[in-house]
C-alpha positions in Angstrom: -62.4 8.5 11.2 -58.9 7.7 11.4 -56.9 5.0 12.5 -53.3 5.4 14.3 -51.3 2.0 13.7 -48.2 0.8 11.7 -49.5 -2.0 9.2 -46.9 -4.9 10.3 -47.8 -5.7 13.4 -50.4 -7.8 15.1 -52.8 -5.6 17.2 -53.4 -2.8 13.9 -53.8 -6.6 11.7 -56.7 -7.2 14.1 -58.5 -4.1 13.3 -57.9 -4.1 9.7 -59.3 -7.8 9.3 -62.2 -6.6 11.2 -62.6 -3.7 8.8 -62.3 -5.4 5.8 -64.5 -8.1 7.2 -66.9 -5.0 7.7 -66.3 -3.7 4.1 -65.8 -0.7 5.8 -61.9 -0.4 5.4 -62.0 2.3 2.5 -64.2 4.6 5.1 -61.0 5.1 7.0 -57.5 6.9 6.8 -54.6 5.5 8.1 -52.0 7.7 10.0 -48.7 5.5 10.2 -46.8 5.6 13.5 -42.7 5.2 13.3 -42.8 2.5 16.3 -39.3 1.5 15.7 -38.1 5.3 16.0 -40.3 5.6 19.2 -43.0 7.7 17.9 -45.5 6.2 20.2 -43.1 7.3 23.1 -43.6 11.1 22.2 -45.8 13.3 23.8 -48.4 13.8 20.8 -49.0 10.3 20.9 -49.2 9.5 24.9 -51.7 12.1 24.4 -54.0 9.9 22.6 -53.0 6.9 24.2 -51.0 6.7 27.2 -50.5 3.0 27.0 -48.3 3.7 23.4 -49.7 1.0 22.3 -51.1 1.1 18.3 -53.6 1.2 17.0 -55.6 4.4 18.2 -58.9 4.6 16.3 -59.4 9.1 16.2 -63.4 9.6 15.7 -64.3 13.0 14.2 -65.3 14.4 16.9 -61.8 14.0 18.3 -62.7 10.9 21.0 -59.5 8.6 20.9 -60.8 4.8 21.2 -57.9 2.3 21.8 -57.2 -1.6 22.6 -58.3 -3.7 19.4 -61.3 -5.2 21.4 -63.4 -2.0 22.1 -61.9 -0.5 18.4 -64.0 -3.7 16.9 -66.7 -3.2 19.4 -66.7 0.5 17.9 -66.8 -0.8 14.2 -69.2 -3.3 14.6 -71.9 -1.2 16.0 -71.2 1.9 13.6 -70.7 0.0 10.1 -73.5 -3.2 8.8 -72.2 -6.2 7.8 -71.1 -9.5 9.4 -71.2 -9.6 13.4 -68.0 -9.7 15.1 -69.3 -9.4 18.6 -72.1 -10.9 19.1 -76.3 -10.2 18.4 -77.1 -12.0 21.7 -76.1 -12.1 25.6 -74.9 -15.8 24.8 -73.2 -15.5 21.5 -71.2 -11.8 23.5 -70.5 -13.3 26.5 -68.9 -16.4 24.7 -67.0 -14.5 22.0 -65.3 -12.2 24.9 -65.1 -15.2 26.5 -62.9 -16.6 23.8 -61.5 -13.4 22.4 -59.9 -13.0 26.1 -58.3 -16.8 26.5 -56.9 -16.1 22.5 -55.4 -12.6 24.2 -54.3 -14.5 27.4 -52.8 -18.0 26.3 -51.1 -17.0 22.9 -50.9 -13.2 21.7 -49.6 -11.7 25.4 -47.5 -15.1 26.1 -45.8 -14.9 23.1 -45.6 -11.1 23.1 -44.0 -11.7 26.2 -41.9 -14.9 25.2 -41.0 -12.6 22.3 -39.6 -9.7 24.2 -38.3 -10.8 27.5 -36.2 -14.3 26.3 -36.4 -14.1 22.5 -32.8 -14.1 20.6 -34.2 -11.5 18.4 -34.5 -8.7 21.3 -31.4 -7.5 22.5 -31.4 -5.4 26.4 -30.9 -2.3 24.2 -34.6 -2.5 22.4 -36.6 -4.1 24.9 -34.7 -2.8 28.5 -34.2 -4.9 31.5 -35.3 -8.5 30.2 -36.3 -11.3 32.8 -35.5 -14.4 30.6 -36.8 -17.3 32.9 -40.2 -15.4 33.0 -40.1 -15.1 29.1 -39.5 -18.7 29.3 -42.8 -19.4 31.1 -44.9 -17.6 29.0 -43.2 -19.7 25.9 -44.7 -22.4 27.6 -47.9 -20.8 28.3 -48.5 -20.0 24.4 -47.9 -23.7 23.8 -50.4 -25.0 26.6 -52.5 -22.4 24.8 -52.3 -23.7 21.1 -53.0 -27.2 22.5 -56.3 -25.6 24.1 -57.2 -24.5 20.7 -56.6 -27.5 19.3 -59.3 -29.2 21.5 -61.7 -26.5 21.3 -61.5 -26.7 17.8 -62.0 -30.4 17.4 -65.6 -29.5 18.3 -66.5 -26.8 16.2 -65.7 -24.6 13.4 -64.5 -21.6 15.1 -63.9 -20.2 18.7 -66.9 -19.3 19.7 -69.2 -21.3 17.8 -70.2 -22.0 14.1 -69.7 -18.3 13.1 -66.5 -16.0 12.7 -65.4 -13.4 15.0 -63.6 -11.2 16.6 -61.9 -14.3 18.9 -60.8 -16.2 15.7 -59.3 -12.8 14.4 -57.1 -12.6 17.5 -56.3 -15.9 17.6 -55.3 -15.5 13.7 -53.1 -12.6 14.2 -50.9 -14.6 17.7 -50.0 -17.5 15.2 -48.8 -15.1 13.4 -47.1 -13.8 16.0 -45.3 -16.9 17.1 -44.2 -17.4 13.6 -42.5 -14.5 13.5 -41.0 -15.2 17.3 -40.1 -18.7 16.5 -42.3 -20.2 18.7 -43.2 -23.5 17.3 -46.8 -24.8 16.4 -46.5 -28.5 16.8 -47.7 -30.3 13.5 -49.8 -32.7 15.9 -52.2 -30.1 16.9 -54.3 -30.7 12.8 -57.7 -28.9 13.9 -55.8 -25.7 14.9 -53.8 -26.4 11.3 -57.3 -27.0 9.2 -59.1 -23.8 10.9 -56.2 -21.5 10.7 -56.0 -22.4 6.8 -59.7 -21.6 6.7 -59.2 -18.7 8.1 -56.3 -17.5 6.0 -58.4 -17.9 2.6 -61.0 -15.3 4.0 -61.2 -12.3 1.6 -61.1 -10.1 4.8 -57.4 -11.6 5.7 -56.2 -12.3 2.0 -57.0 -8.2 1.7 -55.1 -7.6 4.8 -52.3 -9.2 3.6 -52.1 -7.6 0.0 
């Protein structure tokens, strides 16, 4: 199988913590897509995905799976190894659950913070910008870490006492508003503690080599 991503950025950091996390990630070949000279805009690749969004996971039997939930979904039922998704309705329905609000409340809002009112998009990258809106969502990602920081006051991870494809997500939009200078308030310690937790996992620590 291949995967269709470009190794900086959040989304294709998803997958490749969930492959590593998997012990799967040598099982797969990496096609890199030139985002910044608009690759993803061309025809071959609206082809696979018409959302021109990375990464594209290509099966061998040339199926095209994209969106980094049902790409894990995909690895976690084809390769053994730790469960990213779930083994019961309960443990499923929570991680979506999760995996959704970590999508929702900080990866999309700062994505959007990051491209509609951020210093570091100009009009000529990221088109018509609607700044106030950007704004918004700022504060949205910061409502959000609070969340996080209460959830996480009551257990080890998102969804419960195990690691998965919510705390992966989550992971990756700190990230994210690091690199978008959208600040992580020094108050919120539980989100502090499990995001250090997280970062000394041999799945991310590989990720980031």
């Amino acid at each position: 199988m291949k995967i269709h991503d470009t190794a900086a950025f959040p989304n294709p950091g998803r997958v490749r913590i969930a492959l590593h996390e998997k012990q799967a990630f040598d099982q797969v070949e990496f096609i890199p897509v030139d985002v910044a000279g608009g690759e993803h805009k061309r025809e071959a690749f609206r082809a696979m995905n018409p959302s021109m969004t990375v990464p594209v996971l290509e099966l061998d039997d040339g199926t095209f799976i994209c969106e980094c939930t049902a790409i894990t979904e995909y690895l976690d039922a084809a390769f053994e190894g730790v469960c990213l998704t779930g083994s019961t309705a309960q443990q499923r329905g929570v991680i979506h659950m999760m995996q959704r609000r970590a999508e929702q409340y900080v990866m999309d809002a700062v994505g959007t913070y990051f491209h509609q009112a951020s210093d570091a998009m100009g009009p000529d990258v990221s088109g018509e910008r609607h700044k106030e809106w950007g704004l918004r969502q700022k504060q949205v990602a910061l409502n959000g870490l609070a969340y996080f920081d209460e959830v996480l006051a009551e257990r080890a991870y998102l969804a419960g006492e195990s690691f998965s494809m919510a705390d992966i997500t989550l992971f990756m939009g700190l990230g994210f508003a690091d690199f978008a200078s959208v600040p992580i308030p020094d108050t919120l310690t539980h989100l502090a503690d499990w995001r250090a937790r997280v970062a000394a996992r041999p799945s991310v620590l590989a990720m980031a080599a």
